[in-house]
N, C-alpha and C positions, 0 to 999 in steps of 0.2 A: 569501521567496516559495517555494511548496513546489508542484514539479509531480507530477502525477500517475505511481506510479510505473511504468506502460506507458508514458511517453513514457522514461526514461531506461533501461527493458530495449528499447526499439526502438532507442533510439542506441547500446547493447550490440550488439545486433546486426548493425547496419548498420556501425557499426565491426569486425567481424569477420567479416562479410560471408556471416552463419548466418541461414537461411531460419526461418522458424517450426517448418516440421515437420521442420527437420533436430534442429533442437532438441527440440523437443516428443518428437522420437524417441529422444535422448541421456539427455533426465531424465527419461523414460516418465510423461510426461502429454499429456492432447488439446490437438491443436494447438488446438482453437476455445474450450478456452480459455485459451492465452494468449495470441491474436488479440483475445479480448475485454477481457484485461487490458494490452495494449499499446493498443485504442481506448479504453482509460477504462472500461468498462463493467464491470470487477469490480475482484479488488484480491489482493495477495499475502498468502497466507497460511502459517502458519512453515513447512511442508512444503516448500511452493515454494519460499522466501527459505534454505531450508535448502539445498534443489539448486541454488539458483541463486550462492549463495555458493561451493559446490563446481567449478563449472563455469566461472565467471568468475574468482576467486579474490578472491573480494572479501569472504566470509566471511556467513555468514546476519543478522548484526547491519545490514551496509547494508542491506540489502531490506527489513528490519521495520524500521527507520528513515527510511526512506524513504514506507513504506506509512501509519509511524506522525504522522508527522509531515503529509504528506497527510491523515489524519483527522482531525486536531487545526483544520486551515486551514479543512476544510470545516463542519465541526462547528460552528466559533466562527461562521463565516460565518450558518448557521443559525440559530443559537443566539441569537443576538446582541440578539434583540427580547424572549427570555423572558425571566421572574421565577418565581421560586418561592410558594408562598400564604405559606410561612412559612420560618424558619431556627432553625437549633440554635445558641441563645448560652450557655455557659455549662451548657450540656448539657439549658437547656431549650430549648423552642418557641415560637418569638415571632413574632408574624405582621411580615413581608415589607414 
């Protein structure tokens, strides 16, 4: 199960007991968005995962593992009812 990685930087937080903008002010980015990436509504991207591995000391690989792995869950989730028209066997195209 792979949650969303705004809920596991809020528990970051709330464990070290760092406000949004106190942070937001430490890795000079807008607090509104990483308010929107702790409600789910956007997602880390390397810059971020890169400060934020700096500041937690967790290293920029957690956070795009976390981001990456959340994409993967939602993705399949989506996904799940497509087909392709066709596939590559063999290096040719064969219909699906």
């Amino acid at each position: 199960m792979s949650s969303h990685p705004g809920k596991i930087l809020n528990n970051f937080l709330n464990r070290y007991n760092i406000k949004i903008e106190e942070l937001a002010d430490n890795i000079e980015v807008n607090p509104i968005y990483l308010a929107s990436i702790i409600e789910g509504e956007n997602w880390i991207d390397a810059t971020l995962a890169y400060k934020l591995g700096i500041v937690f000391d967790t290293g920029m690989k957690f956070w795009l593992d976390l981001q990456t792995n959340h994409d993967i869950k939602i993705t399949a989730e989506n996904m799940k009812n497509w087909t392709p028209k066709s596939v590559y066997l063999d290096g040719l195209l064969r219909p699906f």
